[in-house]
C-alpha positions in Angstrom: 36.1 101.6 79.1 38.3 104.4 81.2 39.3 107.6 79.3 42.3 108.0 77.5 44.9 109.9 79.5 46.4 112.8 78.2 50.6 111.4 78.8 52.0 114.8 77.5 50.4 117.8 77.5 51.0 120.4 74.8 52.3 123.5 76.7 51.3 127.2 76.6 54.4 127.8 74.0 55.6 126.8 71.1 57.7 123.7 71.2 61.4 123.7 69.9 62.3 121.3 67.1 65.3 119.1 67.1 68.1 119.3 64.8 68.3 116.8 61.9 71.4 114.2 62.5 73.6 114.7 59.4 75.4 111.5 58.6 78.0 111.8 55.9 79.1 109.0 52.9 82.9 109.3 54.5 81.5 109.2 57.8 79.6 105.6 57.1 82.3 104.2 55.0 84.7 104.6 58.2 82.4 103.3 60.7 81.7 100.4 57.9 85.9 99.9 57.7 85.8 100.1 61.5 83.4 97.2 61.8 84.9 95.7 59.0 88.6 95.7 60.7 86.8 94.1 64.7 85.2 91.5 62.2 88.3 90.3 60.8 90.2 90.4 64.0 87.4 88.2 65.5 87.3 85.9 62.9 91.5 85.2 63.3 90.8 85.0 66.4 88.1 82.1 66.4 89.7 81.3 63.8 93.3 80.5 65.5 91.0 79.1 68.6 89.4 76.5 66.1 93.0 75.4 65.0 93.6 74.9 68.5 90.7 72.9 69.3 91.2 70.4 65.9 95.0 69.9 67.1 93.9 69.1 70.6 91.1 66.8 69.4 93.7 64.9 66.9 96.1 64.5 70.4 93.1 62.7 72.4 92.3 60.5 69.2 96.1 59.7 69.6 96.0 58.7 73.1 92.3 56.5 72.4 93.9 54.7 69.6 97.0 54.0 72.2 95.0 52.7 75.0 93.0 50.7 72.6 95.6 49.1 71.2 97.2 48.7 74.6 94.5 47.1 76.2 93.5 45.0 73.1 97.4 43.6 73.5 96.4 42.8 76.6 93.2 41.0 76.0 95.2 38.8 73.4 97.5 38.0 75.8 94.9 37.3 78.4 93.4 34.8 76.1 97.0 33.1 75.0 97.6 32.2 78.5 94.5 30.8 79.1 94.9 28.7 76.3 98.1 27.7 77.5 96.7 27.0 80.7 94.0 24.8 79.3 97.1 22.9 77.6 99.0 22.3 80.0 96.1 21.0 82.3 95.5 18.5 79.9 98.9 17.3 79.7 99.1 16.4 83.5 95.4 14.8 82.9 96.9 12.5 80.3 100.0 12.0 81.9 98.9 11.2 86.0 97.5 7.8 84.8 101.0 6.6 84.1 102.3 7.2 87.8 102.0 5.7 90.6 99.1 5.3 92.7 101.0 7.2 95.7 102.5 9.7 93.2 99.1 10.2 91.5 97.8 11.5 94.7 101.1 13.6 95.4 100.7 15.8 91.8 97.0 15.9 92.2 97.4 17.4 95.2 100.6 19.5 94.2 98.6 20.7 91.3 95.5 21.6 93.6 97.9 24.0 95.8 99.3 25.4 92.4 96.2 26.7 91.5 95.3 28.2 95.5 97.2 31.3 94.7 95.7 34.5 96.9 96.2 38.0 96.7 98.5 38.6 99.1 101.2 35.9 97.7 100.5 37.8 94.5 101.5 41.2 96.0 104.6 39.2 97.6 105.6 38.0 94.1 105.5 41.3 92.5 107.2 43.1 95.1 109.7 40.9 94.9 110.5 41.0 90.8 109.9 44.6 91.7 112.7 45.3 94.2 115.3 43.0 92.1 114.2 45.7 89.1 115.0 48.3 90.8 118.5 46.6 92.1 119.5 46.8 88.6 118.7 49.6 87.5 120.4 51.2 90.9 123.3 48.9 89.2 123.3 50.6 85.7 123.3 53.9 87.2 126.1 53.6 89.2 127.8 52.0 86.8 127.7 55.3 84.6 125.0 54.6 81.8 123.0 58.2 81.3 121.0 56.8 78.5 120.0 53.4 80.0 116.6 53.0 81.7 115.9 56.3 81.5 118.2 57.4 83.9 117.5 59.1 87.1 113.6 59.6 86.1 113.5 56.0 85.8 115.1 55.9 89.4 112.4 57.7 90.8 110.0 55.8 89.0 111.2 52.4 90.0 110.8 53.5 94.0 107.3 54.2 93.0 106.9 50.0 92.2 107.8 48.9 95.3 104.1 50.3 96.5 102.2 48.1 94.3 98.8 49.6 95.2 99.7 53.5 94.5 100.4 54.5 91.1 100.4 58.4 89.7 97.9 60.6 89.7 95.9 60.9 86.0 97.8 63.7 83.7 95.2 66.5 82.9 93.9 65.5 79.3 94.7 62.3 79.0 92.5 59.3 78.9 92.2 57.5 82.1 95.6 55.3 83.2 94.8 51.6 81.7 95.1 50.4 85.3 91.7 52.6 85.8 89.6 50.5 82.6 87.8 47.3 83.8 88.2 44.6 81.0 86.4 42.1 81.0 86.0 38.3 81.5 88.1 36.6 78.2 84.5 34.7 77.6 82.7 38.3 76.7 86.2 39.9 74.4 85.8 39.3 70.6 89.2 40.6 69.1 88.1 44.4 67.9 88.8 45.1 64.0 91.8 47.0 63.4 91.7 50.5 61.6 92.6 49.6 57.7 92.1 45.9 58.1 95.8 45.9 60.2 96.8 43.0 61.9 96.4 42.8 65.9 99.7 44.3 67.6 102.3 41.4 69.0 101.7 39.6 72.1 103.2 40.5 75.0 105.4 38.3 76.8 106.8 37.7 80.0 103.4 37.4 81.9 103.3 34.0 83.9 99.7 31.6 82.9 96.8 32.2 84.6 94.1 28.9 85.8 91.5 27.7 84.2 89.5 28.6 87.5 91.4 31.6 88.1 90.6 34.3 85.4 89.3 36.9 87.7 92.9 36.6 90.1 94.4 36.9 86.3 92.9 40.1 85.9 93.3 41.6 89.8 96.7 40.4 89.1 97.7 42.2 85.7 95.8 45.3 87.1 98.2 45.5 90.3 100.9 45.1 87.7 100.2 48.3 85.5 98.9 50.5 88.8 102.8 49.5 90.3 104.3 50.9 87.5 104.9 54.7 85.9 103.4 56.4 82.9 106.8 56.1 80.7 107.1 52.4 81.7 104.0 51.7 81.3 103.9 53.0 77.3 107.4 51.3 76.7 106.0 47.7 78.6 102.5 47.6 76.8 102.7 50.0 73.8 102.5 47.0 70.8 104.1 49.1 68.2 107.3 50.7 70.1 110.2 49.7 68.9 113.5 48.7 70.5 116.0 52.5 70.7 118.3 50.3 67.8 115.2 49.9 65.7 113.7 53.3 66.1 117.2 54.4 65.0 117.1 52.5 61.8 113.7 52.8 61.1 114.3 56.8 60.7 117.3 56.3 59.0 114.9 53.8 56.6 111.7 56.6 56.7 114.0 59.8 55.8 115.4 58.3 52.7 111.6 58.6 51.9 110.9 62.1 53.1 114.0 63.9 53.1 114.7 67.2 55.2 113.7 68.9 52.0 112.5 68.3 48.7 113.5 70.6 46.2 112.9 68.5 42.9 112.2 70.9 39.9 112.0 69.3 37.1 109.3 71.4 35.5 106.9 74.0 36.3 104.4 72.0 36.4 105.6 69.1 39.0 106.9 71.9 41.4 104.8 71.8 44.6 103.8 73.6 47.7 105.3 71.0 50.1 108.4 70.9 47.9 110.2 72.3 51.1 107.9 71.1 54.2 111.1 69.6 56.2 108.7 67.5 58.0 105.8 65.9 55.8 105.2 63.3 58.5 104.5 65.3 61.1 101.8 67.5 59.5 98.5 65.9 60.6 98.3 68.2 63.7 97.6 72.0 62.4 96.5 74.7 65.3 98.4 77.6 66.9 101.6 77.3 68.4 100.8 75.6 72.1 103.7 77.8 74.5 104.4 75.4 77.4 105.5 78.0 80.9 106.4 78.1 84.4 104.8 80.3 86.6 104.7 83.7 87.0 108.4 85.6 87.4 108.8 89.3 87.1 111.7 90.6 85.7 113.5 94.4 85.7 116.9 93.7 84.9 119.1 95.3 82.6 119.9 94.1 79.5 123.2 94.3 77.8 123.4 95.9 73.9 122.4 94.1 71.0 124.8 91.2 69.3 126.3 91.3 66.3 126.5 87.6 65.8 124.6 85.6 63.8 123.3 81.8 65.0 120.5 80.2 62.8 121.2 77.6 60.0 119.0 77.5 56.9 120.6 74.1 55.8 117.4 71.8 55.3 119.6 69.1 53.4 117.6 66.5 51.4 118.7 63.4 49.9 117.2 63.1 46.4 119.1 62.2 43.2 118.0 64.9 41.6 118.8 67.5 44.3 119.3 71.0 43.1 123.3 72.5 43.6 122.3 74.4 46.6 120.6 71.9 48.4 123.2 69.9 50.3 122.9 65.8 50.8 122.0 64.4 54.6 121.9 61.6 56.3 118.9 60.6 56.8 116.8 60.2 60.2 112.9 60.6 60.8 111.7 61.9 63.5 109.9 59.3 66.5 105.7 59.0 65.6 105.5 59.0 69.3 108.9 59.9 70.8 109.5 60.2 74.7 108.4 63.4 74.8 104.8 63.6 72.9 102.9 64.7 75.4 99.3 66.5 74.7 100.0 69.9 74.5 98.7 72.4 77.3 99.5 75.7 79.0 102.1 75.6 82.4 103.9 72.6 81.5 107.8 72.7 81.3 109.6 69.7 80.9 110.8 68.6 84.0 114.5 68.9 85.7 116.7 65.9 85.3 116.5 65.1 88.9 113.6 66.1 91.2 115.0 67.7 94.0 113.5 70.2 96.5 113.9 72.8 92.9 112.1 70.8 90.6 109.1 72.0 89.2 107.2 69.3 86.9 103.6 71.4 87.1 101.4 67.8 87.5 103.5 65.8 85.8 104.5 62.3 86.8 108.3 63.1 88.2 109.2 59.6 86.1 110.8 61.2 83.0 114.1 60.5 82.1 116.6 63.3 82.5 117.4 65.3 79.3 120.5 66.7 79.8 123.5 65.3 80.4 127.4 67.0 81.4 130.9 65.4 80.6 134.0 67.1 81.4 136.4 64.2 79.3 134.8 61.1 80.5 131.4 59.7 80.5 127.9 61.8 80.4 126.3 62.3 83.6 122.7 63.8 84.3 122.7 67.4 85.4 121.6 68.2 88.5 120.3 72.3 87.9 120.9 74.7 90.3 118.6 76.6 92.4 118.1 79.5 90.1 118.0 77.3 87.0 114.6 78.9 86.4 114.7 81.9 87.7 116.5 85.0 87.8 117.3 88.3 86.2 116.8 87.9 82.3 115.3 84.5 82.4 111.9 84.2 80.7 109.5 82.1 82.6 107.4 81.4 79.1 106.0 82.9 75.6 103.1 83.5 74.2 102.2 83.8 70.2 101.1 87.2 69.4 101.0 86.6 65.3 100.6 84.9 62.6 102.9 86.1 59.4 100.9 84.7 56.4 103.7 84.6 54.2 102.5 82.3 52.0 105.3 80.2 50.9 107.6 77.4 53.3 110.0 80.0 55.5 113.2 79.3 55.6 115.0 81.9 56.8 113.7 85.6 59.8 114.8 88.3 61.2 113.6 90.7 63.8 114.9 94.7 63.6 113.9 97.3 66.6 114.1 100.9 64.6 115.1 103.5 66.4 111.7 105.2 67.2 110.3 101.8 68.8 109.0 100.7 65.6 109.8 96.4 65.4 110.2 94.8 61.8 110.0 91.2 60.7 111.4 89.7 57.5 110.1 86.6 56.0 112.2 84.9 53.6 110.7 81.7 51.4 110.5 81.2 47.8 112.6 84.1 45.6 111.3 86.9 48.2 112.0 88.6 51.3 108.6 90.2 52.8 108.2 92.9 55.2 106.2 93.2 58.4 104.9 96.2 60.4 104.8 94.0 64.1 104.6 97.1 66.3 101.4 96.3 67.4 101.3 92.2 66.4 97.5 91.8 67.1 96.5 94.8 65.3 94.9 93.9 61.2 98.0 96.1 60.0 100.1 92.9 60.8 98.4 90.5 59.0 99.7 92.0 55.9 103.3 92.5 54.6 104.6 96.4 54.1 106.8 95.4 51.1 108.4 92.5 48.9 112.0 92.3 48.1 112.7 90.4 45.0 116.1 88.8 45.5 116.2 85.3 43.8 114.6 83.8 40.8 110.8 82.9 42.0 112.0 78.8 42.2 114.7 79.8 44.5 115.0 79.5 48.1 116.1 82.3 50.5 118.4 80.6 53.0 119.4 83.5 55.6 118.5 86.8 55.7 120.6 89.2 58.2 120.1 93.0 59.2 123.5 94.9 60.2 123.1 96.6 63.4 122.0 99.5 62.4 118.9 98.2 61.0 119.2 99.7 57.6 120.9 97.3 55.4 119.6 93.8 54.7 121.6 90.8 53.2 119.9 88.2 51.5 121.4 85.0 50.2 119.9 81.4 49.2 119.8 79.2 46.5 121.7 81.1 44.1 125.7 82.3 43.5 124.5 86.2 44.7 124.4 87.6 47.8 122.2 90.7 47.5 122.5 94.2 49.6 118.9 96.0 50.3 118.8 99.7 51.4 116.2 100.3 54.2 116.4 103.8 54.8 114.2 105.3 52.0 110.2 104.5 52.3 111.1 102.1 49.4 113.4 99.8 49.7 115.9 99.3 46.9 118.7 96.8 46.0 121.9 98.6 46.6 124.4 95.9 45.3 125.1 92.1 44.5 127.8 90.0 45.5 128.7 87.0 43.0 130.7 84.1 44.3 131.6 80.9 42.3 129.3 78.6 44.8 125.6 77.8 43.5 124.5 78.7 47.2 124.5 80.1 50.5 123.5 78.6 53.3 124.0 80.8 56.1 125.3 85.0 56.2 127.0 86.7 59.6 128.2 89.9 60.3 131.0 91.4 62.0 130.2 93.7 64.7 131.7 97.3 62.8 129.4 96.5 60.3 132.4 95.8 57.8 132.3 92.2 56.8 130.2 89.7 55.9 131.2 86.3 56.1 128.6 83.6 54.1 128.7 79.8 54.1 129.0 78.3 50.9 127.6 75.2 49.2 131.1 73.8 48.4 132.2 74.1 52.1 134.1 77.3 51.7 133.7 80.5 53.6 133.7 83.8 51.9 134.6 86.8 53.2 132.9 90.2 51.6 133.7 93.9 51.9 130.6 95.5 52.1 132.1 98.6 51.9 134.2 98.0 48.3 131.8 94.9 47.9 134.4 92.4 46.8 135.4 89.1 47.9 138.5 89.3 50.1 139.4 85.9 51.6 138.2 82.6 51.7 138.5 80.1 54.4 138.5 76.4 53.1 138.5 73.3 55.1 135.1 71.9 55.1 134.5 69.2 52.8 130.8 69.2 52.7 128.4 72.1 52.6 129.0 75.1 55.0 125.7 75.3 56.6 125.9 77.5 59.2 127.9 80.2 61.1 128.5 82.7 64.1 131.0 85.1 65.1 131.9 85.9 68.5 131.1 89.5 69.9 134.3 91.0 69.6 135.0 90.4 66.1 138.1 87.7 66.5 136.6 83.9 66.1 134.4 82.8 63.6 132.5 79.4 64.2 131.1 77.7 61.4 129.2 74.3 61.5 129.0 71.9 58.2 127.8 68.9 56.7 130.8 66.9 57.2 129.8 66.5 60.7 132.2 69.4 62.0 132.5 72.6 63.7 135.6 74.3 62.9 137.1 77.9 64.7 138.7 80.4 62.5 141.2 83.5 63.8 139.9 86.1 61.8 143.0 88.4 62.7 145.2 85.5 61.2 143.2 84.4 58.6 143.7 80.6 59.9 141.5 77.5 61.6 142.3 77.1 65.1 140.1 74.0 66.2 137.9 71.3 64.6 135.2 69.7 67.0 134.6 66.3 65.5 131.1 65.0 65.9 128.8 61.5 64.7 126.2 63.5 62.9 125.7 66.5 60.6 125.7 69.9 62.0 122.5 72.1 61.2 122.7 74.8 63.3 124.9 76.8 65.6 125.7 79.9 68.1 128.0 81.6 69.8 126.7 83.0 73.7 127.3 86.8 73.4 128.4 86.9 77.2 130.2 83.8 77.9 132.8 81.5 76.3 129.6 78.6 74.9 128.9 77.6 71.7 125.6 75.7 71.2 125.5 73.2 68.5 121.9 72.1 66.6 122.7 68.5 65.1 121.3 66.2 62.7 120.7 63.3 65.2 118.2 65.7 67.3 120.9 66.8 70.1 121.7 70.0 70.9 125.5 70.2 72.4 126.7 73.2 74.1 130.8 73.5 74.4 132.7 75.4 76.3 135.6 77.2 73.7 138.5 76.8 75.8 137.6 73.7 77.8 136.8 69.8 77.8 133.5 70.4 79.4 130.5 69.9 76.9 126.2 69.3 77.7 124.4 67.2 75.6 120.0 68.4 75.4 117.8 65.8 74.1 114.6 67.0 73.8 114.4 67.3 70.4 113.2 64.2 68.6 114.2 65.6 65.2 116.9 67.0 63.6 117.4 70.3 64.9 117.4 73.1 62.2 117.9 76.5 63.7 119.5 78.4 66.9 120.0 81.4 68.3 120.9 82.8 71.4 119.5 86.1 73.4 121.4 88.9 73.5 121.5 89.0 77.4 123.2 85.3 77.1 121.2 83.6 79.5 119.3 82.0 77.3 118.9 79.9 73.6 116.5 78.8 71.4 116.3 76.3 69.2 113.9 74.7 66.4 113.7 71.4 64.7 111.6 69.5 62.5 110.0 68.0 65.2 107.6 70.8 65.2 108.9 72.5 68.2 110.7 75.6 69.5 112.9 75.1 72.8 114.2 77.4 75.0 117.2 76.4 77.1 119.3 78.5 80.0 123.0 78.6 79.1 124.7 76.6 79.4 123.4 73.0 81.2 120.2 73.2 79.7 117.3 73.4 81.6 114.1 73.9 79.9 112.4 77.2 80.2 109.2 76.6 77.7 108.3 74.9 74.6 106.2 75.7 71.9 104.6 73.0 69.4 103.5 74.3 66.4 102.1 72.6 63.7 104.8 71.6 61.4 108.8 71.7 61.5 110.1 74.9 61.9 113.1 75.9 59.9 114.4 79.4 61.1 114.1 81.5 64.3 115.7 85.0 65.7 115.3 87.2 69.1 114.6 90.8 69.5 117.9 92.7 70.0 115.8 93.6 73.5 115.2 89.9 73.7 111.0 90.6 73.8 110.4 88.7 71.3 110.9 85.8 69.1 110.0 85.0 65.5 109.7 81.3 63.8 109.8 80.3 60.2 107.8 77.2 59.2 106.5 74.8 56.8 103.1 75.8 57.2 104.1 79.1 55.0 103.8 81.3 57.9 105.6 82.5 60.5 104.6 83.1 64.3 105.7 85.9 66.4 106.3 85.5 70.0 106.1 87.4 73.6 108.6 86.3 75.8 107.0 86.5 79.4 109.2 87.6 81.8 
């Protein structure tokens, strides 16, 4: 219909011709390994994020199943005091006919004004049983009981009661408070079917019998009730299946004679297992990445004192088979808590709160009703710690972490260690079953680190390592674990090669430290004794005895002098290293897992069996007792700048505490126990050993 135009018209000269675009086979190979590499990143990143999401997702299912049964416990209850109610009514309808005429009237008429009960004689009733709680737990307080009630969280929470109409604000993530759920009417509740065909949880008692007529004041009644109250009350009042402290206690004592801290049965090739050494088999339903609980932001320029020589972590996992191997040592059993005091869901900015909520206290959203968590004696009784002002904060304090890597090592990690070479270049070893692995973590999110630089092959392949320690110069590695030799790895060349063994009459080795020249190696032994090695002559040269269980695990103070070693016989013992001699034995009630010596300061921090973590003063009475743990607590190590410790445990969690009262500077959950950790001689990062056969570098934030 119109013409054609002409777009581009052909010029009055010749045109010039572009150059053909040569692609080379190397060229598209490197663009195809360049795609290759962003794929594979993405996909551990979604991959990581999907982890994540499953572990949150199995927390909410935890909390649904809780309020379920919290509010079926209620409905029965509900319904057992109706029926009562009906009861009784027809026990004064039997009974009136036998009275009196006058005194018919009288109880027809008392039992008329029974029934007339109105809301605000309901709110003066619970006031009232509120404020004579409260009395007596201002009464056990004073009276010096740290551990009753839940101390001076519960305080705060029980002046929360007396205002029966406000209760705490919902905690992000968490299912609505039960105060916030309508039930309804006990004529519309058929008893809900039980996951597994289990029975309904027990009744709850102590709730006075509502009216035949008066259901609906029932139910205003019991909601007032559960809005006066706090979180942490309200799981320990109406949570069916939580047990008395006493019971908990013996139940783990009764559940780890089942699991064990670790399980290394071999009694052929082909029973041996994977999980053989999961510490923690309970606790394994929740898999994701590490969840790093932090405080706000804090920068932080300080110097930073030189590296330690000492050596902190434990690699004693004890078990308490029959058929336990030699270097396994025996334990007294205790499982961790399902749902212990602290299993909260999981999310980024929380720190667990200070023991007392003062103008410093910083609980990010959480309800200011949890019980305090640590605890000071100086001879006498243990008191709740109230934390400075600077308890957070400060020069060389880290405000959080954040995991940067994931060490596939492939087998359960018992035993890390981090090494800063001289050019900036950071190293991780991974020790679990008969190998020591090495990892490039320069750049920890880069594909490089996803894969191991070398394998040492120290131990038979059925063997454990147990410790693995770098001398300060970063080139020579000692490796010990479940066999009589210690071996001694050379670094420097681009291979790394065995140097020497060192043979001692003990089946294993628990734990290795170093003196600071670089000269001796001390090593905790299976039979309880301490050997002390020449790594220059590489010879045994002393041995200290005086445990009479297991040596598990062992530090030595900066300046070469005092060695502290921990052991199954539930002691820590000091030795004079320039006298060959012990000098002090700290007597405790449970087995010691774990220990460290404060680089800076006179504190030794103590990981026990029980779940507490004690810090002691070496030349003093004074002592703190940390109880966030709800496990046993199987690795610790403190940073070189002193100001800070971690500590792992089989509850799945890494703490970090300030030295030396305690308070909480983040938490980490991963997603089974973790058995080992270590810090960064510049105290930037921190590396974790777990069940999960991997282990999981960390940032510190600053």
């Amino acid at each position: 219909m119109y013409p054609t135009p002409t777009r581009h018209p052909a010029g009055s000269g010749p045109q010039p011709t572009a150059g053909p675009i040569k692609f080379t086979v190397a060229d598209t190979l490197e663009r195809i390994k360049e795609e290759f590499n962003f794929l594979q990143a993405q996909y551990h990143t979604l991959k990581l994020e999907c982890e994540k999401l499953a572990s949150e997702k199995t927390e909410m299912q935890r909390h649904y199943v809780m309020y379920y049964e919290m509010s079926y416990g209620l409905n029965v209850e509900m319904h057992k005091q109706t029926e009562i109610a009906k009861r009784l009514s027809a026990i004064i309808g039997q009974v009136l006919p036998f009275l009196a005429q006058e005194h018919q009237q009288q109880v027809a008429s008392a039992v008329e004004r029974a029934k007339q009960v109105t809301m605000s004689e309901l709110n003066a009733i619970i006031g009232q049983q509120q404020q004579q709680g409260l009395q007596q737990l201002l009464q056990q307080i004073h009276a010096g009981m740290p551990h009753g009630v839940g101390g001076a969280g519960a305080l705060l929470g029980a002046g929360s009661l007396l205002f029966p109409g406000a209760g705490p604000p919902p905690t992000p993530h968490l299912p609505p408070p039960a105060h916030k759920v309508e039930l309804p009417p006990p004529s519309d509740i058929k008893p809900p079917v039980l996951p597994g065909g289990a029975a309904p949880p027990p009744l709850l008692p102590g709730q006075p019998p509502p009216r035949d007529d008066e259901r609906m004041s029932s139910r205003v009644m019991s909601q007032q009730q559960r809005r006066s109250v706090s979180p942490h009350e309200r799981e320990q009042k109406y949570r069916p299946r939580s047990p008395e402290p006493e019971a908990l206690d013996a139940k783990r004592r009764k559940e780890e004679k089942v699991l064990g801290h670790v399980s290394l049965c071999s009694d052929s090739d082909a029973e041996k297992s994977d999980q053989d050494l999961v510490v923690d088999v309970a606790n394994e339903e929740e898999r994701g990445s590490p969840s790093v609980r932090t405080e706000g932001d804090r920068t932080d320029n300080g110097p930073r004192p030189p590296s330690r020589s000492g050596s902190s972590s434990s690699r004693s996992t004890p078990k308490s088979s029959k058929d336990e191997k030699p270097g396994t040592p025996g334990s007294k059993n205790r499982a961790p808590t399902p749902t212990g005091r602290y299993a909260f869901p999981s999310y980024a900015g929380y720190r667990p709160p200070l023991p007392y909520d003062g103008p410093h206290a910083r609980t990010n959203g959480m309800p200011p009703t949890k019980p305090a968590y640590s605890y000071h004696s100086c001879g006498g009784p243990l008191q709740p710690v109230p934390f400075p002002a600077d308890a957070l904060s400060g020069a060389g304090v880290p405000r959080g972490a954040r995991a940067v890597a994931a060490l596939a090592h492939g087998e359960v990690v018992c035993a890390v260690a981090l090494s800063l070479e001289p050019g900036g270049a950071r190293r991780a070893y991974t020790g679990g079953k008969g190998c020591v692995k090495l990892w490039d973590i320069t750049s920890p999110g880069s594909p490089a680190a996803l894969e191991p630089l070398s394998q040492l092959d120290c131990l038979q392949r059925d063997n454990y390592i147990r410790s693995v320690k770098l001398l300060p110069d970063g080139r020579t590695l000692l490796v010990g674990g479940e066999a009589s030799n210690l071996s001694i790895w050379d670094l420097s060349s681009p291979t790394p090669r065995m140097r020497a063994e060192l043979t001692s009459s003990a089946p294993a080795c628990y734990a290795l430290a170093i003196s600071p020249d670089s000269k001796v190696c001390f090593s905790c032994c299976s039979d309880g004794n301490i050997a002390v090695w020449d790594l220059h002559n590489q010879t045994l040269v002393r041995q200290f005895q005086g445990h009479t269980d297991g040596a598990s695990c062992i530090d030595i103070s900066p300046d070469g002098t005092r060695l502290w070693t921990g052991g199954l016989d539930n002691t820590v013992r000091s030795w004079d290293l320039r006298e060959g001699r012990q000098l002090h034995q700290h007597d405790f009630s449970s087995q010691i897992f774990s220990l460290g010596y404060c680089p800076t300061g006179s504190w030794l921090a103590v990981g026990m069996e029980n779940s507490h973590v004690e810090v002691l003063h070496a030349g003093k009475p004074d002592r703190y007792q940390l109880v966030l743990h709800e496990s046993c607590v199987l690795s610790l190590r403190f940073a070189g700048c002193g100001k800070w410790f971690v500590s792992t445990g089989k509850d799945n969690l890494l703490n970090a505490w300030r030295t030396p009262y305690g308070a909480s500077l983040f938490q980490s959950k991963e997603s089974s126990s973790v058995l080992s950790c270590d810090i960064s001689a510049d105290d930037k990062f921190i590396v974790t050993g777990s069940g999960d056969k991997k282990a999981t570098v960390y940032e510190v934030l600053y």
